[in-house]
N, C-alpha and C positions, 0 to 999 in steps of 0.2 A: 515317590511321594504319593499319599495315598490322595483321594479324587475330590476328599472330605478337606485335608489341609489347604490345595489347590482351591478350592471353591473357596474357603477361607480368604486367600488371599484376595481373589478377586471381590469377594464383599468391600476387603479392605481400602480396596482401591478405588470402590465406587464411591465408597461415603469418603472420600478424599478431594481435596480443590486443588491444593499445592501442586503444581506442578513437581517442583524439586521435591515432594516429599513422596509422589507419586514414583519418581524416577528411582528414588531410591530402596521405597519398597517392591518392583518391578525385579530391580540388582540382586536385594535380597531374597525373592524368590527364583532368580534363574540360578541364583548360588545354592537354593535349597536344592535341586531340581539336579538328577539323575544325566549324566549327558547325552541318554536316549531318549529323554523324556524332552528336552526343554525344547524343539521343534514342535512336538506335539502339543503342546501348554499353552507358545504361544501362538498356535492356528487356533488351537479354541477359544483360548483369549480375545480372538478378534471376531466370535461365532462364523468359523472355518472349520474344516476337519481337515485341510490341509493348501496347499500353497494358492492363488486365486488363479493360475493356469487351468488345475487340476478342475473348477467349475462344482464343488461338490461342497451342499451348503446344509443346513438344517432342516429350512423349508417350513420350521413346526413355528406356530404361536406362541406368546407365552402360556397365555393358557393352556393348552394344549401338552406343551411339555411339562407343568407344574402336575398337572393330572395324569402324565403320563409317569410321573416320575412318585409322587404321590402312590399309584398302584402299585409300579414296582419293589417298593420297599415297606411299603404296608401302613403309609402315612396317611392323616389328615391332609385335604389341601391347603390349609392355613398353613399346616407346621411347614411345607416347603417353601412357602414363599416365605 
C-alpha cells in the first residue's frame, strides 16, 4: 500500500466519531494492507515506529514534521496540512 492511500485512511478515521464505524474502517484497511506491512501501519498508526518495548518514538512537533515534510516533496506548508 502506497504511504499516500495509508495516510488516506487515517484522515478517515480522524474525522470519524462512531466507534463501530471506526472499527470497521480500521478492518478494511488491515484487509487492504500487505501482511508485511500491517505491523508496520499499525505502530504508526499509534505515532510508533514500532512495538512500546522497543522505546523509539518520533520525538518531532507537528510543526516540525508538516515542514519537514513540506520540503521533502516540494510543497507549500498549507498544502500538507
Amino acid at each position: 500500500m502506497t504511504f499516500r492511500k495509508f495516510t488516506d485512511y487515517l484522515e478517515i478515521l480522524e474525522n470519524t466519531s462512531s466507534t463501530n464505524d471506526m472499527v470497521e474502517i480500521l478492518a478494511e484497511l488491515i484487509n487492504a494492507l500487505g501482511e508485511d506491512e500491517i505491523d508496520k501501519a499499525l505502530y504508526l498508526s499509534l505515532c510508533h515506529l514500532g512495538p512500546l518495548y522497543d522505546v523509539v518514538l518520533f520525538n518531532m512537533s507537528e510543526k516540525l514534521a508538516v515542514r519537514a515534510l513540506a520540503q521533502a516533496y516540494g510543497l507549500d506548508e498549507e498544502e500538507v496540512k
